[in-house]
N, C-alpha and C positions, 0 to 999 in steps of 0.2 A: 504494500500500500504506500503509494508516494504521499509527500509532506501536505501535498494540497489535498490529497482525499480523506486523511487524518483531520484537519486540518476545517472540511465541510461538513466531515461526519459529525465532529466536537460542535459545530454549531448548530445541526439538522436536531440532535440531542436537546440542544439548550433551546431551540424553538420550542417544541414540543413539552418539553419540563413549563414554559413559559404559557405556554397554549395560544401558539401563534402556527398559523400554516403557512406563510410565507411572512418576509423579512427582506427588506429595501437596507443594499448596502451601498452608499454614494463613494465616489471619489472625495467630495469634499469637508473640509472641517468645520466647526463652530463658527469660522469665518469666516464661511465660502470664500474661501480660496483657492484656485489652485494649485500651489504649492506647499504641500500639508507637511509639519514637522511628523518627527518620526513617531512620535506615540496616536496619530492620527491616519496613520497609510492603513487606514483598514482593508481597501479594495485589493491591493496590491498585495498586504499579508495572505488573504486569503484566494487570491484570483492567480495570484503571480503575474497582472497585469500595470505596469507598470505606467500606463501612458496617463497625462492631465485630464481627461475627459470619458467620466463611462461612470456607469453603476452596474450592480447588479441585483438580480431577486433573484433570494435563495428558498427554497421550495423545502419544507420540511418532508415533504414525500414528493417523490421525481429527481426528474434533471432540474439542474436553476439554468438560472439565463445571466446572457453580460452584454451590456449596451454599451455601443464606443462608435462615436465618429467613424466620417469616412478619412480624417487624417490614422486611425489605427487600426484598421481591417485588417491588415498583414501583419504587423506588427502582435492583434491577440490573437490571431491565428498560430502564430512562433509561440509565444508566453502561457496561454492559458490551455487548462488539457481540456479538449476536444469530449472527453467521456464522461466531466464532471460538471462542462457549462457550455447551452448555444448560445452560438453568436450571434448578434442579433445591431443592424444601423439604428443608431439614438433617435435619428431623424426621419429616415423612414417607415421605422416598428419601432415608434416610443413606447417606454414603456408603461406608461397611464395605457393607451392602449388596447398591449399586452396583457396587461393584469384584468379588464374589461373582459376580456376574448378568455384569459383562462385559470382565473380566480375559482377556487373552488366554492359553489354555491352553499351562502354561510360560512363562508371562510372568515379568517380573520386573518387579516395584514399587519405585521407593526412596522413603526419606526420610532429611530430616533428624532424627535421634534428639536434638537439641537441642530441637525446635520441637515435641515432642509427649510427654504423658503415657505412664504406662505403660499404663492403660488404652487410651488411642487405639490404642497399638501391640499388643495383645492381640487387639485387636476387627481392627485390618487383618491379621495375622498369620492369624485364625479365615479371613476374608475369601478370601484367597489360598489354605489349604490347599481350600477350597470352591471355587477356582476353578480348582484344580492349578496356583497362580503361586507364586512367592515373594517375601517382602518384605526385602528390603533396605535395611542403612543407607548412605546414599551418606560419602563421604570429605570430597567438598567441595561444599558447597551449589551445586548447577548456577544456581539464578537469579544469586547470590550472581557465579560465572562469566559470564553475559550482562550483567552491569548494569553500564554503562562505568562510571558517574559516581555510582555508590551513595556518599553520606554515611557519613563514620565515625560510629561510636558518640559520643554523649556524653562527653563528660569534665570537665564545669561541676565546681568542689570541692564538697562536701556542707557545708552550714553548717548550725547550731542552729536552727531555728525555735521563736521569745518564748514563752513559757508564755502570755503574755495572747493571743496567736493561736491559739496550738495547743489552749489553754482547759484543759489540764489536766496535770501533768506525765508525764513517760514512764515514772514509776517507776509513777503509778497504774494508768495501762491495761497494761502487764506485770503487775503482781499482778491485776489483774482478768480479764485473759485466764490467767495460770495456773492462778487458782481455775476458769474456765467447763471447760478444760478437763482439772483434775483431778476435774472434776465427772464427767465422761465417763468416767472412768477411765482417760486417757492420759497417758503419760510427757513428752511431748513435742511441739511443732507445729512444722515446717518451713515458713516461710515465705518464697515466692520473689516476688512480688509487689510491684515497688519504692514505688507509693503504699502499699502494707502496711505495707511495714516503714519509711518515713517518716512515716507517722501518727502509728506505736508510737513511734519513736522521738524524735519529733518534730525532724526533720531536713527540709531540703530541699534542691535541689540547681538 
């Protein structure tokens, strides 16, 4: 048994302990970002898919599936095994969908409500009521449960990064980004994004 089928098995286990039948695994972190530290590479721990852009739904009974651009069609064709997940374009078999077409009738879905937009969760919400499933947030992230040896988070301190590197100071790209978008006629921008707000801020960590 290879590392990934160990690996899905530990997790098909922990759905089911959980009383979930499938389980949305994103590429992205609490930040939607994509460039996730190490204790957030969920997809990749368990996919062996390395690429920025994909999810997966892991199916407590079946095959699961894995969604990736058409910049990584070849690419999880090489990385991911072919016996334990179909490949599936993000774009044209999303996977709201997918889950629509082959949600087990009364099924339950979880996620993490950290790792997805509100939009995502609207779109799998529609998904489920089309499929007669529900979606649910889980309590405690089941991968998060299978992965002995997952990395803590970061904790480097944040220092200044030089005006002569950063090229220009923070107070100017703040007024630049409040004028663009008081252009727009918005109050306000949320940004969770930590190269974002280290840019603006000109901070690094």
């Amino acid at each position: 048994m290879s590392v990934f089928s160990q690996r899905l098995a530990q997790l098909k286990h922990q759905l089911k302990q959980q009383g979930y039948d499938a389980y949305l695994v994103p590429v992205q972190d609490e930040f939607q970002g994509e460039y996730t530290p190490a204790y957030a590479q969920r997809l990749p721990w368990l996919t062996g898919f390395s690429g920025s852009a994909g999810m997966a739904i892991v199916r407590a009974e079946g095959k699961s599936v894995l969604f990736v651009d058409g910049r990584y069609t070849l690419q999880a064709q090489d990385q991911v095994p072919a016996d334990l997940f179909s490949l599936h374009h993000i774009v044209e078999d999303p996977p709201h969908r997918w889950l629509s077409e082959n949600l087990n009738n009364g099924g339950r879905l979880g996620y993490d409500p950290w790792l997805h937009t509100e939009d995502e969760v609207e779109r799998f919400a529609k998904a489920c009521v089309a499929a007669n499933a529900e979606l649910r947030p889980v309590e405690t992230n089941p991968v998060d449960a299978v992965w002995p040896r997952q990395p803590p988070p970061p904790i480097s301190p944040t220092i200044p990064h030089p005006e002569r590197f950063a090229g220009e100071p923070s107070s100017d790209k703040r007024n630049r980004l409040a004028k663009a978008i008081a252009k727009d006629g918005i109050d306000a921008s949320v940004l969770t994004a930590p190269d974002s707000i280290a840019w603006l801020l000109n901070i690094r960590g």
